[in-house]
ZADO-1210 file (C-alpha; in nm, 4 decimals, padded with zeros to 6 digits):
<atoms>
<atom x="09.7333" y="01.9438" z="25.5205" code="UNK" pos="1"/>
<atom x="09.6897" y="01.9532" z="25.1950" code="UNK" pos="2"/>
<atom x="09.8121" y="02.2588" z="24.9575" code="UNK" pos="3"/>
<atom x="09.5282" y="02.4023" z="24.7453" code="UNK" pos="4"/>
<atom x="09.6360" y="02.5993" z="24.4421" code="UNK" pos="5"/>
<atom x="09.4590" y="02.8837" z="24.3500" code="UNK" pos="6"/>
<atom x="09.4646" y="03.2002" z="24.0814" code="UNK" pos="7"/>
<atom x="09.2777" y="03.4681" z="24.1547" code="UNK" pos="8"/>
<atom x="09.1344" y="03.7352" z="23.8702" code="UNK" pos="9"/>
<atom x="09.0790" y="04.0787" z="23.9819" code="UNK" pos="10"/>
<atom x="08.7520" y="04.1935" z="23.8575" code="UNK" pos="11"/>
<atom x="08.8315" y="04.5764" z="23.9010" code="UNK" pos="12"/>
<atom x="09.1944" y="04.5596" z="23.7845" code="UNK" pos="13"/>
<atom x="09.1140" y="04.3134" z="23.5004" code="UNK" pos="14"/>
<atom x="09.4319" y="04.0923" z="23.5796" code="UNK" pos="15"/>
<atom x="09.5369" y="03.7916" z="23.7397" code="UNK" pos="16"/>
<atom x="09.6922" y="03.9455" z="24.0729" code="UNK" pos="17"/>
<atom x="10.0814" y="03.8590" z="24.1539" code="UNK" pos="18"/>
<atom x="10.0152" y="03.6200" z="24.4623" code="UNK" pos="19"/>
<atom x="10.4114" y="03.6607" z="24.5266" code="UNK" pos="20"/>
<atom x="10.3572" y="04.0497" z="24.5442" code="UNK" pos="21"/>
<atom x="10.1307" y="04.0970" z="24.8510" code="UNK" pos="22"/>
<atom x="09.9707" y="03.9222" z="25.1548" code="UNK" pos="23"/>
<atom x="09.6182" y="03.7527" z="25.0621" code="UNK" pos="24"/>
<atom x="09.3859" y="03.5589" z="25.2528" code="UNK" pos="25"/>
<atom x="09.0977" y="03.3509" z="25.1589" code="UNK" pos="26"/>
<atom x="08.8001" y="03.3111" z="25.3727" code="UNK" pos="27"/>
<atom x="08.6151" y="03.0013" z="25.4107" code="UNK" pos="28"/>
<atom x="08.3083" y="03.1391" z="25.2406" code="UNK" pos="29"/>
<atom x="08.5594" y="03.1984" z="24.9233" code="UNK" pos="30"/>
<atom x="08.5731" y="03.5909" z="24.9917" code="UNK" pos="31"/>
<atom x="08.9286" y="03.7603" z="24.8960" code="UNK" pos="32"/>
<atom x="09.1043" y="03.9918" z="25.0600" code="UNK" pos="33"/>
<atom x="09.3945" y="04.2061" z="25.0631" code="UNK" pos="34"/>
<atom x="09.5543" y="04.2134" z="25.4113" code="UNK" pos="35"/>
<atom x="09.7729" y="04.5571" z="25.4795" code="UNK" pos="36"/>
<atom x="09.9598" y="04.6894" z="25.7330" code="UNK" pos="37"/>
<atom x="09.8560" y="05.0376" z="25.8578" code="UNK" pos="38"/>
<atom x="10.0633" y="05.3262" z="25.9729" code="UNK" pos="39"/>
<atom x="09.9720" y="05.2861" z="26.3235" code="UNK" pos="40"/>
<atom x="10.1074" y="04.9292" z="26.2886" code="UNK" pos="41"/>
<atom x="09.7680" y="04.7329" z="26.2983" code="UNK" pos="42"/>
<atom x="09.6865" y="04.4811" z="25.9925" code="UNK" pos="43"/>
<atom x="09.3545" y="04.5781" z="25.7731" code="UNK" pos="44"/>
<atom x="09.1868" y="04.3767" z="25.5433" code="UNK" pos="45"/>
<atom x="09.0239" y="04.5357" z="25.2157" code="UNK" pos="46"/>
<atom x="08.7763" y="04.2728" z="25.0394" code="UNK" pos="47"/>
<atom x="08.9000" y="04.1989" z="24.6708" code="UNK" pos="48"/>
<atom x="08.6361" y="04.1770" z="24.4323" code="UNK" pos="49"/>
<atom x="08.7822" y="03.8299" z="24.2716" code="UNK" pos="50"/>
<atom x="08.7094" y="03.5519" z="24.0475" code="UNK" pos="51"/>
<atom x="08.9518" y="03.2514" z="24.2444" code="UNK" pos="52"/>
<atom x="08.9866" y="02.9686" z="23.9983" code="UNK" pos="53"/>
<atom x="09.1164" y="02.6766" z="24.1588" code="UNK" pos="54"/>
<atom x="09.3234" y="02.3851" z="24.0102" code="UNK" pos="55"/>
<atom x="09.1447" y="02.0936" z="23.8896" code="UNK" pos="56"/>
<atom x="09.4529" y="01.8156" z="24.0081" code="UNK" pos="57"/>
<atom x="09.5032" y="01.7626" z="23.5948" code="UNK" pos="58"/>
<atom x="09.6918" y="01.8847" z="23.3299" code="UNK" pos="59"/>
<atom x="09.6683" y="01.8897" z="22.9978" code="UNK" pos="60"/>
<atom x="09.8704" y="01.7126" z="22.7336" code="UNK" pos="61"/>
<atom x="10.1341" y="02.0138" z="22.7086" code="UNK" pos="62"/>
<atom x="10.1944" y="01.9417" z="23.0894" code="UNK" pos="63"/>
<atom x="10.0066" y="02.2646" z="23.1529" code="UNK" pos="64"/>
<atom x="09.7670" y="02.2532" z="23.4997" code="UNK" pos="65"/>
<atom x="09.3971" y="02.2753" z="23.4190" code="UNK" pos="66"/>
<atom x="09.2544" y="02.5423" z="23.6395" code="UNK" pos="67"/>
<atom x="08.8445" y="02.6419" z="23.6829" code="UNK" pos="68"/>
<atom x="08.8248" y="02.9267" z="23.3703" code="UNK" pos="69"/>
<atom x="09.0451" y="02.7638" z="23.1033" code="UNK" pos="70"/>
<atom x="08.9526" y="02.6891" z="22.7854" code="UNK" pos="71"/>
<atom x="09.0356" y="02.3704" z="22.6813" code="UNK" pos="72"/>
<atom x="09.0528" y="02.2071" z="22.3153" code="UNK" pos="73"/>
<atom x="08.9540" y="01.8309" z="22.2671" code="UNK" pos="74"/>
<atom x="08.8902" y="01.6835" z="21.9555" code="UNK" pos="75"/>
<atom x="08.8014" y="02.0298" z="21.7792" code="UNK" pos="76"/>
<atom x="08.6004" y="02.1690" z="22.0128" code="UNK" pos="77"/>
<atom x="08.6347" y="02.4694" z="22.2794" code="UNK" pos="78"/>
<atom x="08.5258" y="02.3623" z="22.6508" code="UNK" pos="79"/>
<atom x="08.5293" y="02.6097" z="22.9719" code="UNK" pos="80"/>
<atom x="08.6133" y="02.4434" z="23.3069" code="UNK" pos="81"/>
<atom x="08.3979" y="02.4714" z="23.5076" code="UNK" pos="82"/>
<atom x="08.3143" y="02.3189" z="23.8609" code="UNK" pos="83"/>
<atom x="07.9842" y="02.1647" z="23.9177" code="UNK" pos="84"/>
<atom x="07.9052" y="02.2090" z="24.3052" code="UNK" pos="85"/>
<atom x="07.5730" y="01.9919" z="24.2992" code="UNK" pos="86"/>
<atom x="07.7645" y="01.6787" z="24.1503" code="UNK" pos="87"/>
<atom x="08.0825" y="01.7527" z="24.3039" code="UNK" pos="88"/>
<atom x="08.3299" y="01.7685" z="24.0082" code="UNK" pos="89"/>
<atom x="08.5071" y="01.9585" z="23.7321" code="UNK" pos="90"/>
<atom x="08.2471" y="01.9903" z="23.3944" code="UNK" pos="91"/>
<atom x="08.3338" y="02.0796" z="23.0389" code="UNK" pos="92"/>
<atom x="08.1158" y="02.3444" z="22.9090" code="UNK" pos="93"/>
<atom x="08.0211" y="02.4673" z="22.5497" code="UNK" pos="94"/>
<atom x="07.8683" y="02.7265" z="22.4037" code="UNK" pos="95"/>
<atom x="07.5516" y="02.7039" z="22.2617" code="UNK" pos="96"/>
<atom x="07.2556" y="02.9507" z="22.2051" code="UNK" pos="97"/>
<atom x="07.5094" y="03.2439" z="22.3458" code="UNK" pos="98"/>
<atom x="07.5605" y="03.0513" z="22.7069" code="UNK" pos="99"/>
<atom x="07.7397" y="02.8239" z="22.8639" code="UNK" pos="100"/>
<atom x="07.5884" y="02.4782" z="22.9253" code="UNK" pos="101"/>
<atom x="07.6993" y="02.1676" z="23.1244" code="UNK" pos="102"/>
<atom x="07.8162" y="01.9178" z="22.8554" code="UNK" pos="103"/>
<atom x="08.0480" y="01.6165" z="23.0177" code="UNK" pos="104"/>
<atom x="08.2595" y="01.5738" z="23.3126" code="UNK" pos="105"/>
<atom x="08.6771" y="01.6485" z="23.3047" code="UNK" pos="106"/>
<atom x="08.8286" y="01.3417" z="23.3515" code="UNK" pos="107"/>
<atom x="09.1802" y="01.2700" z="23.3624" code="UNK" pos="108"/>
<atom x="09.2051" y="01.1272" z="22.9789" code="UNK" pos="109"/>
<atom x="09.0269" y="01.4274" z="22.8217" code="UNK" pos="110"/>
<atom x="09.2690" y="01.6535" z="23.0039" code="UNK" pos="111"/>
<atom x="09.5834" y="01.4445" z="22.8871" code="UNK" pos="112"/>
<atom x="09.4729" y="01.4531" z="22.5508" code="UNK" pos="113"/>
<atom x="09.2958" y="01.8172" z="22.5897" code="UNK" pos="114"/>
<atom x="09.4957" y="02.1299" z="22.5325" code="UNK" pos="115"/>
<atom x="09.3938" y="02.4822" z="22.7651" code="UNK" pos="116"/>
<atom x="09.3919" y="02.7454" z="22.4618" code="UNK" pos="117"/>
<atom x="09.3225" y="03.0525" z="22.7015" code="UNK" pos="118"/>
<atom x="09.1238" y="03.1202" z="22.9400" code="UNK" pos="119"/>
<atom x="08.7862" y="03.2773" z="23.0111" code="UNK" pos="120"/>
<atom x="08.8867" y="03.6432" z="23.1015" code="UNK" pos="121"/>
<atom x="09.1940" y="03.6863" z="22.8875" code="UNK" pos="122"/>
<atom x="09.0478" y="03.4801" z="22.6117" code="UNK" pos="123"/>
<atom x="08.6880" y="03.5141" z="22.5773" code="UNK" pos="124"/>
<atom x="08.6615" y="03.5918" z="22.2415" code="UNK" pos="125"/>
<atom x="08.7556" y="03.2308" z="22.1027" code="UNK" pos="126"/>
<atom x="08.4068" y="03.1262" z="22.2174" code="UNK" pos="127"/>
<atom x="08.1779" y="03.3230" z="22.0130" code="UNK" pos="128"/>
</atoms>
């Protein structure tokens, strides 16, 4: 099987969670949840309210993994990774007009070549 990597931003906490620190589980339907043990022994699961970002399979030119929410720099301009479900692959998206708008597919040359910046939570700010 293969092993899909994964980071997960916590909405309500505004962080990346730890993934080392606790016991996650992600449904099929790409819910997120905690999974606890309670006092009486039994195991509870408490629904995260989550962005999960997973990796794209590419990295940029610093050797850095590309993951769904970076910001990556090529040739000048800032792109957001994005993953387009209808066409079945990972987009590069600018900013225009105040939104984000499907500009060219991520392909394994821009990302070798690219360089992530940030990303969209943490880093917002560089695309206004």
């Amino acid at each position: 099987m293969k092993n899909i990597k994964y980071r997960v931003w916590a909405i309500k906490n505004d962080c990346y969670l730890d993934m080392e620190s606790g016991y996650f589980y992600l449904a099929p339907d790409g819910t997120f949840y905690e999974i606890y043990e309670m006092r009486n022994g039994k195991t509870d699961y408490n629904e995260v309210y989550a962005d999960v970002q997973f990796y794209t399979g590419l990295k940029d030119k610093n050797n850095k993994e590309i993951f769904e929410g970076d910001i990556v720099k090529f040739q000048g301009v800032l792109f957001v990774v994005s993953y387009n479900e209808n066409e079945a692959h990972y987009a590069l998206q600018t900013m225009r007009c105040g939104k984000l708008e499907n500009d060219s597919i991520l392909t394994s040359f821009i990302a070798s070549v690219g360089e992530v910046v940030g990303n969209v939570y943490q880093n917002g700010d560089l695309l206004k």
